[in-house]
C-alpha positions, 0 to 999 in steps of 0.5 A: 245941777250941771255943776252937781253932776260933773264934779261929784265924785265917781265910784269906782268903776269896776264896781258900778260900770253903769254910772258913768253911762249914766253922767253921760247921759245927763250931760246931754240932756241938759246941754241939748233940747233933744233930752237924753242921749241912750249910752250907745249913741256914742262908742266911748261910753259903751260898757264893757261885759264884766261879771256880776257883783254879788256884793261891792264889800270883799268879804274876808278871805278864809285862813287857808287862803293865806297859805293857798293863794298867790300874791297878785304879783307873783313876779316881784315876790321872792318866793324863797322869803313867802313862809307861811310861818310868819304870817300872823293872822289878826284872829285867834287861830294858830296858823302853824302851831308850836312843837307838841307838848315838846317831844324832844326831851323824854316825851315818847309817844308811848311815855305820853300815852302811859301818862294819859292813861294813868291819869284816865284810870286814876292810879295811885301815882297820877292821884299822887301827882294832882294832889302834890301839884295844887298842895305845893309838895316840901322839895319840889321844883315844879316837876309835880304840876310839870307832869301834871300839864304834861299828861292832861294839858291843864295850863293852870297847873303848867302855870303853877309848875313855872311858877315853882321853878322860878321859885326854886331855881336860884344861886350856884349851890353846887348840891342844888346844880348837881341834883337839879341841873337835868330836871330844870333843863327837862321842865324848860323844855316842857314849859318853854315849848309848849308855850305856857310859859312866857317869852319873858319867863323862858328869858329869865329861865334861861338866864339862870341856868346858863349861870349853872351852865358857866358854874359846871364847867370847873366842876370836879371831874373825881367827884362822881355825882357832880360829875355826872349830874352837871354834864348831863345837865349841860347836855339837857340844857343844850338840847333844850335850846336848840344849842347842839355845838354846846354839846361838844363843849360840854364833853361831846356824846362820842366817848374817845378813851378809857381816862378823864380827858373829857367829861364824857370819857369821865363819864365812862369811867364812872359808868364802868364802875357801876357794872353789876348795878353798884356806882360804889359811892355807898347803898345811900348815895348810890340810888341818887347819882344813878337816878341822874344818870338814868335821866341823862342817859334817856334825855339823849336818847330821847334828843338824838334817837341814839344810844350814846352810853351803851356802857350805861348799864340800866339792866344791871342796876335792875337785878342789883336792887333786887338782889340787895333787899331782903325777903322779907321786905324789911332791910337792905343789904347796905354798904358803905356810908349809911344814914339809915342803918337798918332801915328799910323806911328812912330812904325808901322814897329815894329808893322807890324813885329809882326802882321805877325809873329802872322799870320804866326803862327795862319794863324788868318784870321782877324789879316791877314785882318788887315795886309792887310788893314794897308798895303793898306792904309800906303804901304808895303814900304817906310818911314812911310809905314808898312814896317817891319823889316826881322824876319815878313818873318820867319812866314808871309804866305801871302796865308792863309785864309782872313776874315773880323773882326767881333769882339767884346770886347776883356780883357787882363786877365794878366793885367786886361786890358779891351776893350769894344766894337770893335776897328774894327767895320764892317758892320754886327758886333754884338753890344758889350755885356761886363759886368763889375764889378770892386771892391777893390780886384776882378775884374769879366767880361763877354767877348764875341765875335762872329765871322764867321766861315764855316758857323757857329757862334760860341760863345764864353764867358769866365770870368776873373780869380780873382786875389788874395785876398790880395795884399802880395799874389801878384807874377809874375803871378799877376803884375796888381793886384788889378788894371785895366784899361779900353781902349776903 
């Protein structure tokens, strides 16, 4: 018993202090005839006062603990290493969660908060949205489902929409690159942020567009739409991943001249062109090429909080597409390169895309009649109805103000395109005041449109800039010079 007492092992002390009191005692007893010794017959053996143990087993400690208590050893800690951020708990709970659904790239508070509300009242495009997602929509690179996730955080629809762009996004198609590139950055950043997709899918996502990335970087600059839509591609995609100097070598954001040394001053170029709402390709390239300028243009804003493309002139492409349609909702009044001669239906749907971009922008209460017009008249789906493509649902905000067009004659400055007398006539519009006087070389006119405002009538009136004198002295700011064409 001796042997047994002496040698068995001893809990820990500060758990069970009275134990070894205990084994003292016992010693005593059988090694002396005088039977057990009390734990104060001798000092050494005195326990000391300690708390009481509810219980031995440490429950576990709560998860906030993990940020709030100090080490035991606060001494050799590094307190400059000692980041909540890494500690990874064992349970389910994120202890610091990711960026919210990512609002770097065109997610606004006030966008989101549209989206969500769109989605609660079932509006016809937020309908469009659901049913486009789960039925794999001909044309779509995820941008439907992206949305979708977006708006009610349905990960089975976020996974979809990774899916689809893996699927979608593949080989150096310069056509593909320059209408995809800025979308595929904006669904990434969606996608990759918000976690639903995979570290491994981000991976591969990564790895083909930084091969678009290396195709944009040779990319014609007299070739507007590549132009445009690679370099506001590679801004995006910059953005996207966190890599800002990538934006200085894509062009930078600071236009520095009025000439095609960088791929931001070419951008200028082009975006002088477009004042008056006319980029000057054709009526049919046009709304494509504006529709990746206006994604570009807000996919910075939304990154750095700044207007870098004051020159971008979004207001203007509003009241040029209303002044190109006719009354009766039946033509446009085309130009240039046509597929759809006369033919209100055959690009509608592009049409309409950019129509509520605009609107999401501008909140332009006549262009928004417009949206609501075309829609009542042709449906907001279906073949030949008004249906647009995903990107209108990045801007689109069904809940702004309406007003009834009371429009007069509208000039596209950049192309000296002029069209006299309002395609859109109301009752109540104000008769049509232009003015022209065309020469070899000059080009002057008055414009001026009335319209209803709080109550007010505002006027405004304004004169065509001169082009230059001489038709060496023509550049990129001046590819209608000494030419105009008069719609209407």
């Amino acid at each position: 018993m001796l042997d047994f007492v002496v040698n068995s092992p001893l809990p820990v002390e500060h758990h069970l202090p009275s134990v070894a009191c205990l084994r003292f005692a016992l010693i005593v007893a059988i090694a002396t005839p005088t039977g057990l010794v009390g734990c104060d017959a001798t000092p050494t053996m005195t326990p000391n006062p300690a708390p009481a143990v509810v219980d031995s087993v440490i429950p576990p400690q709560p998860i906030d603990t993990l940020v709030d208590q100090p080490p035991v050893d606060s001494a050799v800690v590094d307190t400059a290493v000692v980041d909540t951020a890494v500690v990874v708990p064992a349970m389910d709970t994120i202890v610091v969660p990711p960026p919210v659904m990512s609002a770097r790239l065109l997610v606004t508070p006030a966008r989101l908060a549209t989206w969500q509300r769109m989605v609660a009242e079932g509006h016809p495009l937020a309908r469009l949205a659901d049913a486009n997602c789960q039925a794999n929509r001909y044309g779509d690179g995820g941008l439907w489902c992206a949305w979708w996730f977006m708006a009610t955080r349905d990960s089975v629809a976020g996974r979809k929409a990774v899916g689809t762009w893996l699927a979608t996004t593949s080989g150096v198609s310069l056509n593909a690159i320059r209408e995809d590139f800025v979308e595929k950055a904006v669904t990434y950043d969606w996608l990759c942020a918000s976690g639903v997709a995979t570290p491994s899918q981000c991976a591969t996502m990564r790895s083909r567009l930084d091969l678009w990335k290396s195709v944009c970087r040779t990319v014609r600059m007299d070739d507007g739409d590549q132009a445009i839509g690679c370099y506001f591609g590679r801004v995006a995609y910059a953005y996207a991943t966190g890599d800002s100097a990538d934006v200085m070598v894509a062009g930078g954001l600071v236009r520095t001249g009025f000439d095609r040394s960088t791929y931001r001053n070419t951008i200028g170029g082009y975006f002088d062109a477009m004042e008056g709402g006319a980029l000057g390709e054709s009526f049919a390239y046009d709304v494509g090429t504006a529709m990746l300028a206006l994604i570009g243009v807000e996919v910075v804003k939304s990154a750095t909080g700044v207007d870098h493309f004051p020159e971008f002139p979004v207001a203007d492409l509003a009241r040029y597409h209303i002044a190109s349609t006719t009354g009766d909702l039946r033509q446009w009044v085309q130009h240039g390169d046509e597929q759809d001669p006369r033919d209100q239906t055959g690009r509608l749907f592009k049409r309409m895309t950019l129509y509520l971009g605009v609107q999401g922008v501008t909140k332009d209460p006549f262009l928004h009649s417009l949206i609501r017009d075309l829609a009542a008249k042709y449906g907001w789906t279906g073949n030949g109805s008004a249906e647009p493509w995903a990107r209108a649902l990045l801007f689109f905000d069904p809940y702004a103000p309406v007003a009834s067009p009371l429009f007069g004659d509208w000039v596209a400055n950049g192309h000296g395109m002029i069209y006299p007398g309002s395609q859109r006539r109301h009752s109540g519009s104000p008769p049509s005041t232009t003015r022209l006087r065309i020469t070899s070389t000059t080009i002057s006119l008055t414009r001026r449109y009335t319209r209803t405002e709080n109550g007010r009538s505002p006027t405004r009136s304004a004169t065509a800039r001169n082009p230059p004198a001489s038709p060496h002295q023509t550049d990129s700011r001046w590819p209608g010079s000494g030419r105009c064409s008069i719609a209407g």
